[in-house]
N, C-alpha and C positions, 0 to 999 in steps of 0.2 A: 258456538264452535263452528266454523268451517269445514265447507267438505274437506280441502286441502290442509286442516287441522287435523282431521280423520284420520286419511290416510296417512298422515307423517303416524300415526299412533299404530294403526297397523302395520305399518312396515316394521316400526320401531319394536313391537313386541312378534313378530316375524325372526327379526333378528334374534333378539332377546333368546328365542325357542332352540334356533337352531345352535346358538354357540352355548346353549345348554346340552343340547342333545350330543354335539362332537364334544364337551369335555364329559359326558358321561361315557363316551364310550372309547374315552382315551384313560377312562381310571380302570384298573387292578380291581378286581374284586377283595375285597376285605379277607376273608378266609377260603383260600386256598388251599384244600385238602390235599394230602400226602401224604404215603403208606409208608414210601420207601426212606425207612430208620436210619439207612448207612450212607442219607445224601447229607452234606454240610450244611445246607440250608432246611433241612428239617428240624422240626419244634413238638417239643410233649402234646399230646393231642391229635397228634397225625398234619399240622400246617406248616405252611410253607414261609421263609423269612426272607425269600431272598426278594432283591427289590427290583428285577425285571423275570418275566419266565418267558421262556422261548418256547415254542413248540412246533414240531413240523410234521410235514406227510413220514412217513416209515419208510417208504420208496419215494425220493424225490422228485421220478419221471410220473406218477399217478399221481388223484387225486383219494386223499381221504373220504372212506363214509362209514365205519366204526371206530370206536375210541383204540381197540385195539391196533390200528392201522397208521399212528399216530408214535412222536418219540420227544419224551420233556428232553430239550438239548442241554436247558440250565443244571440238568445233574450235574455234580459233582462230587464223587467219593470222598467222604470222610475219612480224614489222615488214621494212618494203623497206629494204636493205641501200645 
């Protein structure tokens, strides 16, 4: 094998890493926990169904640094029964 063999191998698995690494971190976590009972996209168990979640700062002029300072925007109330 060639040096220029080589390096096409490491480049090749270079790539390989990183268009792993961006779709890991372009997927959903599997279980998305959720307390709140009276949103539509909540499920038995406390998880979440819906198939994007938004989330933002609480004040949109600051920056978040507790979870409480934070607003899921994908709520949506469950129709009255």
């Amino acid at each position: 094998m060639t040096q220029k063999d080589c390096m096409k191998i490491v480049q090749l698995r270079k790539t390989k890493n990183v268009l792993t690494q961006n779709k890991e971190a372009t997927q959903m976590a599997k279980d998305v926990v959720c307390s709140v009972d009276n949103c539509t996209y909540w499920q038995h168990g406390n998880k979440c169904n819906a198939g994007t979640i938004e989330v933002n700062n609480h004040l949109a002029s600051e920056k978040a640094y507790k979870s409480d300072e934070t607003l899921c925007k994908t709520f949506k109330p469950q129709a009255s029964m």
